[in-house]
Predicted model as a PDB file, atoms N, CA, C, CB and O in Angstrom, pLDDT in the B-factor column:
MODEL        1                                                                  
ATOM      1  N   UNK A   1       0.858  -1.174   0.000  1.00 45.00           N  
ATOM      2  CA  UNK A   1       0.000   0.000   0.000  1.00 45.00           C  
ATOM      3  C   UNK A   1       0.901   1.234   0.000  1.00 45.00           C  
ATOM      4  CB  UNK A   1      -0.975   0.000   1.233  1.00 45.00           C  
ATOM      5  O   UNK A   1       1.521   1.319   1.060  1.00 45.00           O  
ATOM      6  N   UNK A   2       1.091   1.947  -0.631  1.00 56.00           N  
ATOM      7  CA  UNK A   2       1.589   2.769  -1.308  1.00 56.00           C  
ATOM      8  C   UNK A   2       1.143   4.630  -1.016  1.00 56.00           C  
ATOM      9  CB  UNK A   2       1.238   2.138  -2.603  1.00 56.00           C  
ATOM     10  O   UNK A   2       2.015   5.492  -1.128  1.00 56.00           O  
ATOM     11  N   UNK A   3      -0.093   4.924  -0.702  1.00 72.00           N  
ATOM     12  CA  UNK A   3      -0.608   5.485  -0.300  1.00 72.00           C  
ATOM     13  C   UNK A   3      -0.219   6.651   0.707  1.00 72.00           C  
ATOM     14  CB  UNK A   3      -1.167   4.780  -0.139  1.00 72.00           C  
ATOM     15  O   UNK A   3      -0.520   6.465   1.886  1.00 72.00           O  
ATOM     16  N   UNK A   4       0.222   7.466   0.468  1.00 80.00           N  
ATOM     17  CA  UNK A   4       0.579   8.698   1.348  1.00 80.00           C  
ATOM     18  C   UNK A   4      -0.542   9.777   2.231  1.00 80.00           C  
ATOM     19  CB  UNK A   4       1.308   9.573   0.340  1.00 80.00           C  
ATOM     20  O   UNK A   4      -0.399  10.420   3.271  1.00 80.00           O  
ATOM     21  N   UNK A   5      -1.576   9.637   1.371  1.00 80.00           N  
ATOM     22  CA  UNK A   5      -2.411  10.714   1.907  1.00 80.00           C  
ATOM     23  C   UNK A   5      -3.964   9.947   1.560  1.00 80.00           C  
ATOM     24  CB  UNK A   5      -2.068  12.394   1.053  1.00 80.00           C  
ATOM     25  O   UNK A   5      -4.886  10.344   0.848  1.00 80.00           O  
ATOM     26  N   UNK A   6      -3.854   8.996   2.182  1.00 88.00           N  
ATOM     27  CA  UNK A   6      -4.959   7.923   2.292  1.00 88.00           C  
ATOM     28  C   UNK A   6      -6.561   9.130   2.736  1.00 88.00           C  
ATOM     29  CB  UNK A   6      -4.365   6.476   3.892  1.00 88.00           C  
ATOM     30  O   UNK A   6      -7.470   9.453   1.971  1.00 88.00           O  
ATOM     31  N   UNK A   7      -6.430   9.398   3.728  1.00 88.00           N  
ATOM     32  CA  UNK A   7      -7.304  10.262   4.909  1.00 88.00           C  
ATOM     33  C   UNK A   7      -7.774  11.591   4.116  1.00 88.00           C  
ATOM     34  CB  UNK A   7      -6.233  10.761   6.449  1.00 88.00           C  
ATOM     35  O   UNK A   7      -8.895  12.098   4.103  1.00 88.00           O  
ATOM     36  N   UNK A   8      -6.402  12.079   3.349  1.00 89.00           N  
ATOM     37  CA  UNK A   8      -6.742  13.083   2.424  1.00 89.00           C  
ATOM     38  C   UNK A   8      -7.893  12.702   0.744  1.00 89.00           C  
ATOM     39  CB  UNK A   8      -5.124  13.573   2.058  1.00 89.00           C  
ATOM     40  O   UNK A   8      -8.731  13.290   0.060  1.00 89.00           O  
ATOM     41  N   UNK A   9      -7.291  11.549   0.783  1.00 88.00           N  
ATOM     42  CA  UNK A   9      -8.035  11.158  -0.618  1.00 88.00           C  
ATOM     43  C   UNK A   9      -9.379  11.222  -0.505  1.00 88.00           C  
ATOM     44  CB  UNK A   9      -7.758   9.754  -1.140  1.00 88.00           C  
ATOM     45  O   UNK A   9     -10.167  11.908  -1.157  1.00 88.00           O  
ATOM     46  N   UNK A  10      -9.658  10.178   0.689  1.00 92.00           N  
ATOM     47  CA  UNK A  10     -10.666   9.989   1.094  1.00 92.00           C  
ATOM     48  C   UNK A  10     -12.283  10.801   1.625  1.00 92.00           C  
ATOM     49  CB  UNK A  10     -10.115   9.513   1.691  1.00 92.00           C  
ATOM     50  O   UNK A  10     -13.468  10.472   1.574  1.00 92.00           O  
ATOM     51  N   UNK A  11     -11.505  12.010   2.130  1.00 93.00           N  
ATOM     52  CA  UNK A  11     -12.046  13.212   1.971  1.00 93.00           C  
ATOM     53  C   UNK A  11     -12.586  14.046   0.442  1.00 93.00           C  
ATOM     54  CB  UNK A  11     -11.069  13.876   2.593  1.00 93.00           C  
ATOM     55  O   UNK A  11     -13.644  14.566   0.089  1.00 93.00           O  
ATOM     56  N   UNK A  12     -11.781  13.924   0.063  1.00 92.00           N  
ATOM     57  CA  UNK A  12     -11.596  14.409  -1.331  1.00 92.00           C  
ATOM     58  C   UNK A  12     -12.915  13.364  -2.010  1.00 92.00           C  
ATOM     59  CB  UNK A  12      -9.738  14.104  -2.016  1.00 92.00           C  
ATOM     60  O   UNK A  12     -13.982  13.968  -1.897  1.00 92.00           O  
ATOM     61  N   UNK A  13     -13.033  12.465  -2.437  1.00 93.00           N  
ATOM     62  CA  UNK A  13     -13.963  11.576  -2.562  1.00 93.00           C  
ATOM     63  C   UNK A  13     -15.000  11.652  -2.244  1.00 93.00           C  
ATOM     64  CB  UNK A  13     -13.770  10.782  -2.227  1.00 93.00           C  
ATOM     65  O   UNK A  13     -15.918  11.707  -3.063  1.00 93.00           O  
ATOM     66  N   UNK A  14     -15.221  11.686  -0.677  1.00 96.00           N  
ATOM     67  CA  UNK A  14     -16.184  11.181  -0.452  1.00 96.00           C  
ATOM     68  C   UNK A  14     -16.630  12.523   0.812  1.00 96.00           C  
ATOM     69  CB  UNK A  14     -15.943   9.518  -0.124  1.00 96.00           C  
ATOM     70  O   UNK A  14     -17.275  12.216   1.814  1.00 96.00           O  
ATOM     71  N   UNK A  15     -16.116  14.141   0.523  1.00 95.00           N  
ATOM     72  CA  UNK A  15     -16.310  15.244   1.576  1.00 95.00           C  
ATOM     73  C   UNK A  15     -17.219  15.074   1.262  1.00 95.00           C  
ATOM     74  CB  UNK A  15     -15.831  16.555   1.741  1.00 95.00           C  
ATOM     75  O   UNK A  15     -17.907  14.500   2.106  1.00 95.00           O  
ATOM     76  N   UNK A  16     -18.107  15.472  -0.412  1.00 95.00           N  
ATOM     77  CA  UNK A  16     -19.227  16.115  -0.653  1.00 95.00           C  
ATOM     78  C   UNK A  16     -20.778  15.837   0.417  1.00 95.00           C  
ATOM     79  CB  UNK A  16     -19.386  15.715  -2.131  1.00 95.00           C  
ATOM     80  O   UNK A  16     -21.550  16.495   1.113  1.00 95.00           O  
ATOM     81  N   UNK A  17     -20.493  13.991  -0.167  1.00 96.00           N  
ATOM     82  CA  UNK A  17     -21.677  13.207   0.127  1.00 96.00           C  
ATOM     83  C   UNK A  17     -21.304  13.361   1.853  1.00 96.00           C  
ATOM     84  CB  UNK A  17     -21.736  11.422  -0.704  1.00 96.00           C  
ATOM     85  O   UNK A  17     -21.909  14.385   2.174  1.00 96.00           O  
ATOM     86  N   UNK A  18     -20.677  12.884   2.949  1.00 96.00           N  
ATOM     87  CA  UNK A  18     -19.933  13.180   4.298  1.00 96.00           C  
ATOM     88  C   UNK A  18     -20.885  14.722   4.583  1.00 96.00           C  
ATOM     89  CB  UNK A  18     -17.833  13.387   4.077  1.00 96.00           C  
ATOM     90  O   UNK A  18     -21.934  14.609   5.216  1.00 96.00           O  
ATOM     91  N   UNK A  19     -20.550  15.801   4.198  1.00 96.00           N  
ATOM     92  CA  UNK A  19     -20.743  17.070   4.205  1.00 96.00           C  
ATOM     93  C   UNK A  19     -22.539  16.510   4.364  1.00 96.00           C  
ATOM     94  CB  UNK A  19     -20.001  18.083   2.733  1.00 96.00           C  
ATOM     95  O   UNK A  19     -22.958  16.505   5.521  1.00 96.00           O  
ATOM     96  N   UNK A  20     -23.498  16.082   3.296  1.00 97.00           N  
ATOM     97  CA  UNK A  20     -24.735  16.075   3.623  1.00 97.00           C  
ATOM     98  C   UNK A  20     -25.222  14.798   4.623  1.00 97.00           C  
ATOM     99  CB  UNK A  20     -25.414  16.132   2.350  1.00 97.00           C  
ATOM    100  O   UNK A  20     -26.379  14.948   5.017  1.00 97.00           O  
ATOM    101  N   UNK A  21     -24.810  14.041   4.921  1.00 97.00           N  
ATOM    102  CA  UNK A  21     -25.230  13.400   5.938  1.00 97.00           C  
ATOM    103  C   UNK A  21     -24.887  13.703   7.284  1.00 97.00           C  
ATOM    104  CB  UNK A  21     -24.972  12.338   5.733  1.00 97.00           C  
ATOM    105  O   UNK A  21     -25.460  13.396   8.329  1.00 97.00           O  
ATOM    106  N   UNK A  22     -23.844  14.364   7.074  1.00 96.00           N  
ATOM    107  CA  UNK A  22     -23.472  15.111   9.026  1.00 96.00           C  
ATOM    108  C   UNK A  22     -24.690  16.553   9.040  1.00 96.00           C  
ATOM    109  CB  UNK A  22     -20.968  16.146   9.285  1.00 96.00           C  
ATOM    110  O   UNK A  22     -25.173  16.997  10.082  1.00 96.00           O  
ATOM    111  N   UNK A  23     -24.989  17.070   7.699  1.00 97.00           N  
ATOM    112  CA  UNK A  23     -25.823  18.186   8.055  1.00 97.00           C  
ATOM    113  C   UNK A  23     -27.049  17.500   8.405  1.00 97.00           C  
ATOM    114  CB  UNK A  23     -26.003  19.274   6.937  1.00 97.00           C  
ATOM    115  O   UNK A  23     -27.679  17.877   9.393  1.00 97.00           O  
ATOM    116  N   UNK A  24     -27.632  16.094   7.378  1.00 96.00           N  
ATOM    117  CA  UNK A  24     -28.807  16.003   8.056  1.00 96.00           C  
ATOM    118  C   UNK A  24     -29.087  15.179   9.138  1.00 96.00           C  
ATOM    119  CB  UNK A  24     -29.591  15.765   7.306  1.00 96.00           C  
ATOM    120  O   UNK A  24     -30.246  14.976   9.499  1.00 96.00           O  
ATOM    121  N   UNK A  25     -28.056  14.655   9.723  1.00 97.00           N  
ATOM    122  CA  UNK A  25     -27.970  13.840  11.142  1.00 97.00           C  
ATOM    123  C   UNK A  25     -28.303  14.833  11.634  1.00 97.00           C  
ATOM    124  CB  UNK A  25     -26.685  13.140  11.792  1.00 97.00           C  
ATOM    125  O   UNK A  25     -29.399  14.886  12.192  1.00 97.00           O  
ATOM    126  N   UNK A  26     -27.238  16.224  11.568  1.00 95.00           N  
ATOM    127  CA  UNK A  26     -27.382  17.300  12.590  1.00 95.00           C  
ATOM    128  C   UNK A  26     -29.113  17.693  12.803  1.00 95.00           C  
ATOM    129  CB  UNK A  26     -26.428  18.711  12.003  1.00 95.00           C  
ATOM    130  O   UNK A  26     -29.939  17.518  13.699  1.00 95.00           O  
ATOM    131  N   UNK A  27     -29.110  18.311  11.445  1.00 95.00           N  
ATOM    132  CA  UNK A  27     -30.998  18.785  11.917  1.00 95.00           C  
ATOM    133  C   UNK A  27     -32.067  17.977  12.219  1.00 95.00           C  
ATOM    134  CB  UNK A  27     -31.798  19.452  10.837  1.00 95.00           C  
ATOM    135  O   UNK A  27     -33.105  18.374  12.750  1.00 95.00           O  
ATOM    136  N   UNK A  28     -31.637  15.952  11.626  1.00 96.00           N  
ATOM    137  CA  UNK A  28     -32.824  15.825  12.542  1.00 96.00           C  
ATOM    138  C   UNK A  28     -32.609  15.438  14.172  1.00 96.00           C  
ATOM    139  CB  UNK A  28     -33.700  14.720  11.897  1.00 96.00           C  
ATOM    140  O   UNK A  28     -33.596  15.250  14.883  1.00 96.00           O  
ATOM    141  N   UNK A  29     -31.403  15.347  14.641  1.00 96.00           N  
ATOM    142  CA  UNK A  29     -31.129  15.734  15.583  1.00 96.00           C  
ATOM    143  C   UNK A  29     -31.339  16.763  16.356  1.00 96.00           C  
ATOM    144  CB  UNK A  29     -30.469  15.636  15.488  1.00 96.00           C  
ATOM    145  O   UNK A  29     -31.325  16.601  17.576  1.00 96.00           O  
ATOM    146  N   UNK A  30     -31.512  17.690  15.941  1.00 94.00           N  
ATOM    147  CA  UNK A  30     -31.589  18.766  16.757  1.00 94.00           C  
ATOM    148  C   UNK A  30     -33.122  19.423  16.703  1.00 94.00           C  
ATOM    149  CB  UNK A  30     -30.457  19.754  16.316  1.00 94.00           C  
ATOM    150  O   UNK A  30     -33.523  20.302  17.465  1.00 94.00           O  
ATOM    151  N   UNK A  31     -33.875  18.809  15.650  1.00 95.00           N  
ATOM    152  CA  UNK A  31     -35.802  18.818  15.436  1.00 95.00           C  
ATOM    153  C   UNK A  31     -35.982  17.985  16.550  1.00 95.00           C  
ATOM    154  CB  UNK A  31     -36.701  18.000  13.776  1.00 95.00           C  
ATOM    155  O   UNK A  31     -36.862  18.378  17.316  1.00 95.00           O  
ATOM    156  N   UNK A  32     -35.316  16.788  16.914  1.00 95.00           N  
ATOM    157  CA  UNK A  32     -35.960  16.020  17.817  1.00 95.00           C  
ATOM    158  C   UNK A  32     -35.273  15.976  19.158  1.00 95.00           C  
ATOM    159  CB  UNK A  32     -36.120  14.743  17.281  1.00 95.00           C  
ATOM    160  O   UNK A  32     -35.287  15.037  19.954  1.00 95.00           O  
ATOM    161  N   UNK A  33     -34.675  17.130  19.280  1.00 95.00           N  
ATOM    162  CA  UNK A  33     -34.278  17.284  20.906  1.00 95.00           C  
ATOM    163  C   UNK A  33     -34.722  18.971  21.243  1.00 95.00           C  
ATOM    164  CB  UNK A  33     -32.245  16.959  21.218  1.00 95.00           C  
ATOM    165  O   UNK A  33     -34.724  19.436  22.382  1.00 95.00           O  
ATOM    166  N   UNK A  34     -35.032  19.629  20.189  1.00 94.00           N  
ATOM    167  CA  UNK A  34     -35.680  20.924  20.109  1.00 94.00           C  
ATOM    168  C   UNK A  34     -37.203  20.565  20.056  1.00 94.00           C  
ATOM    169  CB  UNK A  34     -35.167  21.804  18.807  1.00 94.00           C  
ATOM    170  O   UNK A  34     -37.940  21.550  20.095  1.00 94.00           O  
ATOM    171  N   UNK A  35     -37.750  19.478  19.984  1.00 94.00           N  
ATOM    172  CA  UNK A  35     -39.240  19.330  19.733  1.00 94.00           C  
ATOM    173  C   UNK A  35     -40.121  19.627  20.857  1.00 94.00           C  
ATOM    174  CB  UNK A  35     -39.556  17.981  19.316  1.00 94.00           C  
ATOM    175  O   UNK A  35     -41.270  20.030  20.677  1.00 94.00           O  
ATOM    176  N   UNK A  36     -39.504  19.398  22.265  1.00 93.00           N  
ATOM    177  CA  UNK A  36     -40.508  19.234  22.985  1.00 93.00           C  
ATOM    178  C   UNK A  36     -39.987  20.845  23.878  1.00 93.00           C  
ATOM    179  CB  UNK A  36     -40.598  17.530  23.803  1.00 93.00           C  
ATOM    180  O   UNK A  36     -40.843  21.249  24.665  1.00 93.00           O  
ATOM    181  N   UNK A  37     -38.971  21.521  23.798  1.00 93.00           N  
ATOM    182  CA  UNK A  37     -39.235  22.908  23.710  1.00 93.00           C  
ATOM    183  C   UNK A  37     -39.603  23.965  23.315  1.00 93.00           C  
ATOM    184  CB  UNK A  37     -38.920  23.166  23.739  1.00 93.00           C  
ATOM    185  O   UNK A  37     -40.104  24.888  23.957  1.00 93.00           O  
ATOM    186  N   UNK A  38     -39.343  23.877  22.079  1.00 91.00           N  
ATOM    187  CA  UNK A  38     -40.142  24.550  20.867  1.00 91.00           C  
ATOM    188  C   UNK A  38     -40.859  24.359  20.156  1.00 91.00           C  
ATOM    189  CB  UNK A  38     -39.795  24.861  20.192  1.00 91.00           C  
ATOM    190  O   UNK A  38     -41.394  25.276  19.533  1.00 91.00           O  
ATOM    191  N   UNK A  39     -41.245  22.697  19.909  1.00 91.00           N  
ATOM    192  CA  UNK A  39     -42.756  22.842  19.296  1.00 91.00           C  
ATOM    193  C   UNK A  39     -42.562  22.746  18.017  1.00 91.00           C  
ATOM    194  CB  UNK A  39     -43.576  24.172  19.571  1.00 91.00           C  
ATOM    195  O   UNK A  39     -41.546  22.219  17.565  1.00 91.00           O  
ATOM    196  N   UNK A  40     -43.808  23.398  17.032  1.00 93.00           N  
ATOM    197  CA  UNK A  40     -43.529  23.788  15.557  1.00 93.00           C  
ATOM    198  C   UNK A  40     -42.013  24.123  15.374  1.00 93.00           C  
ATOM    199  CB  UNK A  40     -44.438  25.102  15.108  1.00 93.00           C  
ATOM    200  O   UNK A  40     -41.210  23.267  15.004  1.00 93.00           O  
ATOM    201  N   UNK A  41     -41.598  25.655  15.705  1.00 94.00           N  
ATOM    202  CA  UNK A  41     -40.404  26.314  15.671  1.00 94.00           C  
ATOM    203  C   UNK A  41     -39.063  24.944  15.529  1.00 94.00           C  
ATOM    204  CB  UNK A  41     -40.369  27.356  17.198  1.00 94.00           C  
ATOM    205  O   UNK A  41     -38.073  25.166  14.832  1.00 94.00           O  
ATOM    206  N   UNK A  42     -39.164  24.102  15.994  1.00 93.00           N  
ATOM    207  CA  UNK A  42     -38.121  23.301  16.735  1.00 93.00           C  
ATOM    208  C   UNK A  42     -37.478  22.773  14.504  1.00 93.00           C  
ATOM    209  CB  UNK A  42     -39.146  21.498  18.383  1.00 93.00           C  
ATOM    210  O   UNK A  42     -36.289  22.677  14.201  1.00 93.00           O  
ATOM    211  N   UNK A  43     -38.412  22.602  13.674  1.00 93.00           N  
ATOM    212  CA  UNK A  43     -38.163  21.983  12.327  1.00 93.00           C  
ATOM    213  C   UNK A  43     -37.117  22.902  11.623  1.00 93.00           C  
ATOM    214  CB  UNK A  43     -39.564  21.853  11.430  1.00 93.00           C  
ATOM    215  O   UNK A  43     -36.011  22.698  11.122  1.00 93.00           O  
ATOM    216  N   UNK A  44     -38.041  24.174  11.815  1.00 95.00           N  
ATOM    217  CA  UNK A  44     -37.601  25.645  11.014  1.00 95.00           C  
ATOM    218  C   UNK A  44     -35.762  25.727  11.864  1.00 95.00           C  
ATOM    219  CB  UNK A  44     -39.110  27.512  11.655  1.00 95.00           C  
ATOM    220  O   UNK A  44     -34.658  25.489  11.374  1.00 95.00           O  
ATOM    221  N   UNK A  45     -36.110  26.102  13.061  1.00 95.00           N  
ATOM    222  CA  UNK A  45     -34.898  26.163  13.548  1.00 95.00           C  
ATOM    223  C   UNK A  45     -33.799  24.506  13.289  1.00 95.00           C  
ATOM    224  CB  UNK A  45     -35.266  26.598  15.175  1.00 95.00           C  
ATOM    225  O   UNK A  45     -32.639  24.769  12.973  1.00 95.00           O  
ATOM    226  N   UNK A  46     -33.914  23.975  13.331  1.00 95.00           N  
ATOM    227  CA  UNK A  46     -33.089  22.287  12.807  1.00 95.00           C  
ATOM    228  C   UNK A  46     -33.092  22.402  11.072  1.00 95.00           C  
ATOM    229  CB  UNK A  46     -34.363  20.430  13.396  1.00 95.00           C  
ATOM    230  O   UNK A  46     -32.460  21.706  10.276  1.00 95.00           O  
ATOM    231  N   UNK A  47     -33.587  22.996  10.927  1.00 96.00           N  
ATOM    232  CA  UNK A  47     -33.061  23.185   9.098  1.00 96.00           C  
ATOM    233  C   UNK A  47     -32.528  24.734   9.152  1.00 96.00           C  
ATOM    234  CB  UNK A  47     -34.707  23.039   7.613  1.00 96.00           C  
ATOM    235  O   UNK A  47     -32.538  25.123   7.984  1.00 96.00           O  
ATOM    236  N   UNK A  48     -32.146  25.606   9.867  1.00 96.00           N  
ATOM    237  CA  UNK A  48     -31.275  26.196   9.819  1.00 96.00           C  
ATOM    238  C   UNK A  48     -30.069  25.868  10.241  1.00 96.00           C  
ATOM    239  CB  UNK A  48     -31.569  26.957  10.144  1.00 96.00           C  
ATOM    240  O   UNK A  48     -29.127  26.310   9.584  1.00 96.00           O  
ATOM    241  N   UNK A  49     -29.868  25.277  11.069  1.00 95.00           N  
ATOM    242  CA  UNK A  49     -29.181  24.626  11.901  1.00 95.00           C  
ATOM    243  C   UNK A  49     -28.491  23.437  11.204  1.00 95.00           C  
ATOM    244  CB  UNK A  49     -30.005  24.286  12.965  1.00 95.00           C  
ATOM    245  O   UNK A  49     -27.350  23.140  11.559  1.00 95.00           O  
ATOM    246  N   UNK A  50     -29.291  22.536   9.953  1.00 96.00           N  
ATOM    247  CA  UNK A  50     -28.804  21.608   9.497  1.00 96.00           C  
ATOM    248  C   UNK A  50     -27.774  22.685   8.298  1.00 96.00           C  
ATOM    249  CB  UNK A  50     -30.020  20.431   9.025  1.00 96.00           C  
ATOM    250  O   UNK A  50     -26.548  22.716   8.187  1.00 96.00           O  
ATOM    251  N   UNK A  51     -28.617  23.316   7.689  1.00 96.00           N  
ATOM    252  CA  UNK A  51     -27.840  24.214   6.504  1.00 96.00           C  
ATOM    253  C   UNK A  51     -26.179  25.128   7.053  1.00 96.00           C  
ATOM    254  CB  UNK A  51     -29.215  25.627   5.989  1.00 96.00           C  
ATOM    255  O   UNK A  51     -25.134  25.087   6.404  1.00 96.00           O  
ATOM    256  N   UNK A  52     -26.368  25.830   8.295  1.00 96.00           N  
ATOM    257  CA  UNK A  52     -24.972  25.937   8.664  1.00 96.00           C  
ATOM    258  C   UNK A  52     -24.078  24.668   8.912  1.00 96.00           C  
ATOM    259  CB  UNK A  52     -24.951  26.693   9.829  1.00 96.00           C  
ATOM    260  O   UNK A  52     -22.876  24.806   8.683  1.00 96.00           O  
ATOM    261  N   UNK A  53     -24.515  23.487   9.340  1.00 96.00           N  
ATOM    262  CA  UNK A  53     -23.738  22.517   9.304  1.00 96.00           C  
ATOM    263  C   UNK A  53     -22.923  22.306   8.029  1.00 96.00           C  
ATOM    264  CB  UNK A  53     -24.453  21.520   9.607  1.00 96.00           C  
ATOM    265  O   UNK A  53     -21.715  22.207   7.816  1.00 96.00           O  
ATOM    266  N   UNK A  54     -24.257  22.266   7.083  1.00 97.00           N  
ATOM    267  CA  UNK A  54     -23.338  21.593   5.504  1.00 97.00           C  
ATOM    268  C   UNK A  54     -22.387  22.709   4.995  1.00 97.00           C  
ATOM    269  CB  UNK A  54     -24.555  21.209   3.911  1.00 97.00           C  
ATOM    270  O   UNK A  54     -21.484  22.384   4.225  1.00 97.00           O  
ATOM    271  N   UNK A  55     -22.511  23.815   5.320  1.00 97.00           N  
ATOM    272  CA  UNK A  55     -21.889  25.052   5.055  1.00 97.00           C  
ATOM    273  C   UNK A  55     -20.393  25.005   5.422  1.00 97.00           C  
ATOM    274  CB  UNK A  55     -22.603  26.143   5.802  1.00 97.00           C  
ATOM    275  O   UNK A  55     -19.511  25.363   4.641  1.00 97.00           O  
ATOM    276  N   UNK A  56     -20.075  24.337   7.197  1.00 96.00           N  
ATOM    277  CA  UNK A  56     -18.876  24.455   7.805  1.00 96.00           C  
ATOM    278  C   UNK A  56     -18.081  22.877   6.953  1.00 96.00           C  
ATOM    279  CB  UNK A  56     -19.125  24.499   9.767  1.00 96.00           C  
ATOM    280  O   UNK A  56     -16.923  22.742   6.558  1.00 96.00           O  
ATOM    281  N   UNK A  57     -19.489  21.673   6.898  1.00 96.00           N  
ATOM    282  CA  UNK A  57     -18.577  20.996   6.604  1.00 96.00           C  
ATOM    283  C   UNK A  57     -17.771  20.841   4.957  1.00 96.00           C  
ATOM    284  CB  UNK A  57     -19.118  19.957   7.091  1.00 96.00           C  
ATOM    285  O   UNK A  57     -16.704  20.311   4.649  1.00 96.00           O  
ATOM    286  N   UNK A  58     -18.846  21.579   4.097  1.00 96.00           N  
ATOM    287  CA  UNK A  58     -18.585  21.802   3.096  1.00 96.00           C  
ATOM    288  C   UNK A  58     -16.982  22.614   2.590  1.00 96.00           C  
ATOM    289  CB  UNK A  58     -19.713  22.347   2.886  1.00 96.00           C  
ATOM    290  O   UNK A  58     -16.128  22.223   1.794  1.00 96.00           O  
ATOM    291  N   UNK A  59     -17.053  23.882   3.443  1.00 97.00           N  
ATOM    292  CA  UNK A  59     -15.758  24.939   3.960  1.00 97.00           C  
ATOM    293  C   UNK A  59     -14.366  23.969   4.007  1.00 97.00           C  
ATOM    294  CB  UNK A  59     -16.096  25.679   5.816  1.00 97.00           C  
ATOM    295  O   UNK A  59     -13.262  24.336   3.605  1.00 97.00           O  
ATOM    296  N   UNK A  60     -14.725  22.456   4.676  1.00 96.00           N  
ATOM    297  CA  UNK A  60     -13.871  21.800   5.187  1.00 96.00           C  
ATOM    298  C   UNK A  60     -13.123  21.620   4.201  1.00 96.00           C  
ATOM    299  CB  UNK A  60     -14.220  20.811   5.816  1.00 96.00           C  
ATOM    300  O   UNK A  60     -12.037  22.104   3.883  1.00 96.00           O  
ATOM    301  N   UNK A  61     -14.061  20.586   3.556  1.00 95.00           N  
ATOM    302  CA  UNK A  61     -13.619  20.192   2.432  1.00 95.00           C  
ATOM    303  C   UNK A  61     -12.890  20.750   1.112  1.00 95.00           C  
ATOM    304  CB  UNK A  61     -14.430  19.803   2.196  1.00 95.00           C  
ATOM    305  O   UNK A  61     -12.086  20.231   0.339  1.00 95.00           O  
ATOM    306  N   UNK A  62     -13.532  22.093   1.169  1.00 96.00           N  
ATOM    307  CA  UNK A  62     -12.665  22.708   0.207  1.00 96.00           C  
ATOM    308  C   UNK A  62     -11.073  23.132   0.628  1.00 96.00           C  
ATOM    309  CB  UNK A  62     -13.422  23.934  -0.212  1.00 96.00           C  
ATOM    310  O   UNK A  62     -10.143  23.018  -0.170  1.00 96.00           O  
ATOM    311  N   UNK A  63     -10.924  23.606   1.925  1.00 95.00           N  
ATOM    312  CA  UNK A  63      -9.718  23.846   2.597  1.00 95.00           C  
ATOM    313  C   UNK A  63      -8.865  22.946   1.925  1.00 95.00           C  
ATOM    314  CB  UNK A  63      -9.753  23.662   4.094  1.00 95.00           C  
ATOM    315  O   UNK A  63      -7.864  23.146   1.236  1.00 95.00           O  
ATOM    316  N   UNK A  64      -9.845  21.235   2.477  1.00 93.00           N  
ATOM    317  CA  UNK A  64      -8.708  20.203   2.041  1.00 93.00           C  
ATOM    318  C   UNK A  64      -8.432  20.317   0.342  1.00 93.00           C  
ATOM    319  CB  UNK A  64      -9.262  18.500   2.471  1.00 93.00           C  
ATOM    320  O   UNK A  64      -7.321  20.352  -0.187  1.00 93.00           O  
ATOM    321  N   UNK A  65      -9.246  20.345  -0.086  1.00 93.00           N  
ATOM    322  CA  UNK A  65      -8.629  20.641  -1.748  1.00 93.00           C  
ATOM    323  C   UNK A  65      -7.586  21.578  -1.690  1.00 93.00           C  
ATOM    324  CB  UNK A  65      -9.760  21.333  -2.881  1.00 93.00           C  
ATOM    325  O   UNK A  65      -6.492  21.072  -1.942  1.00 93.00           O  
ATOM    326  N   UNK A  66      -7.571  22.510  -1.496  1.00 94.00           N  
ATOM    327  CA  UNK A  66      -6.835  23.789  -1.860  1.00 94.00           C  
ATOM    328  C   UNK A  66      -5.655  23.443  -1.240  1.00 94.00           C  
ATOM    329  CB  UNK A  66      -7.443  25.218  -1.375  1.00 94.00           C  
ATOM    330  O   UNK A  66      -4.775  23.984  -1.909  1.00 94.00           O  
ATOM    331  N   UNK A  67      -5.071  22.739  -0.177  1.00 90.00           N  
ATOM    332  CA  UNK A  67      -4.137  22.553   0.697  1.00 90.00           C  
ATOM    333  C   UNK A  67      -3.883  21.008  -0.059  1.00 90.00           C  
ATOM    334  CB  UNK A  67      -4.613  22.742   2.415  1.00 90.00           C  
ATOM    335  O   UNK A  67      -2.960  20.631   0.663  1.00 90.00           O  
ATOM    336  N   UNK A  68      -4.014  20.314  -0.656  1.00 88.00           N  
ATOM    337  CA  UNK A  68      -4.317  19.240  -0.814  1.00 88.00           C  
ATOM    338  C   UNK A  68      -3.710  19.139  -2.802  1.00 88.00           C  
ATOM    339  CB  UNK A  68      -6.051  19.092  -0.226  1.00 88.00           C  
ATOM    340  O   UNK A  68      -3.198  18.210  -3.426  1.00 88.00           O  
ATOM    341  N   UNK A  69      -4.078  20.493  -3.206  1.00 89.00           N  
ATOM    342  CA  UNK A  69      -3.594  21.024  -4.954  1.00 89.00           C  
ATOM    343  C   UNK A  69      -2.287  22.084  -4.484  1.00 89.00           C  
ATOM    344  CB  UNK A  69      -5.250  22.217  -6.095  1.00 89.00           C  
ATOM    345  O   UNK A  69      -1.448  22.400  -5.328  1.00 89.00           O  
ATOM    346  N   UNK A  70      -2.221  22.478  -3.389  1.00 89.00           N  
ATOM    347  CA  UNK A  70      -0.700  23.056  -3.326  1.00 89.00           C  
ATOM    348  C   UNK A  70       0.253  22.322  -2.953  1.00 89.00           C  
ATOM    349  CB  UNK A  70      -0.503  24.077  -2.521  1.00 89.00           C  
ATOM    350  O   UNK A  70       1.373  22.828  -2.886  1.00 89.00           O  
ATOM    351  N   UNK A  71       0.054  20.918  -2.607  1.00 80.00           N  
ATOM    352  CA  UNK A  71       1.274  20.062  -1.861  1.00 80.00           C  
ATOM    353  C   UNK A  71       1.511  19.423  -3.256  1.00 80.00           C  
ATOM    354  CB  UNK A  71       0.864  18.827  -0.348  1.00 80.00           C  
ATOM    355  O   UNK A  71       2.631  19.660  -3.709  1.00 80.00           O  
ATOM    356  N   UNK A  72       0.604  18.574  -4.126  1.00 74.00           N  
ATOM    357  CA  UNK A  72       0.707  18.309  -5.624  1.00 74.00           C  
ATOM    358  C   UNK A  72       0.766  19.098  -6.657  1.00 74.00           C  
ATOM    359  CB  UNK A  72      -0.114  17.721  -5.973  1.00 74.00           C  
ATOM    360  O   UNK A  72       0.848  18.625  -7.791  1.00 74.00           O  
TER     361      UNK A  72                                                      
ENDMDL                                                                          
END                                                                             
């Protein structure tokens, strides 16, 4: 195995799809622990909440490109 930047590739691959399943773990996570405080509000707020997620993890991912096309 040959492989130097295994962790990096892998990212690279597979940030995009990664990026939307941590956002929507996050919001329905957070609809269903916001539900019984807020009620209605609890969805609206967990899909804002999911959308900054995909945002930071999305951010991530590009970092790793850009850091990732200056070492190659």
């Amino acid at each position: 195995m040959n492989d130097r930047f295994f962790a990096i590739r892998l990212i690279l691959r597979f940030g995009t799809l990664g990026a939307w399943v941590i956002s929507a773990a996050f919001g329905l996570s957070a609809a269903v622990l916001l539900w019984p405080a807020m009620g209605w509000m609890a969805p609206l707020v967990a899909l804002l909440a999911a959308g900054l997620a995909f945002l930071l993890c999305k951010s991530y991912v590009e970092l790793v490109s850009i850091v990732f096309s200056m070492v190659h």
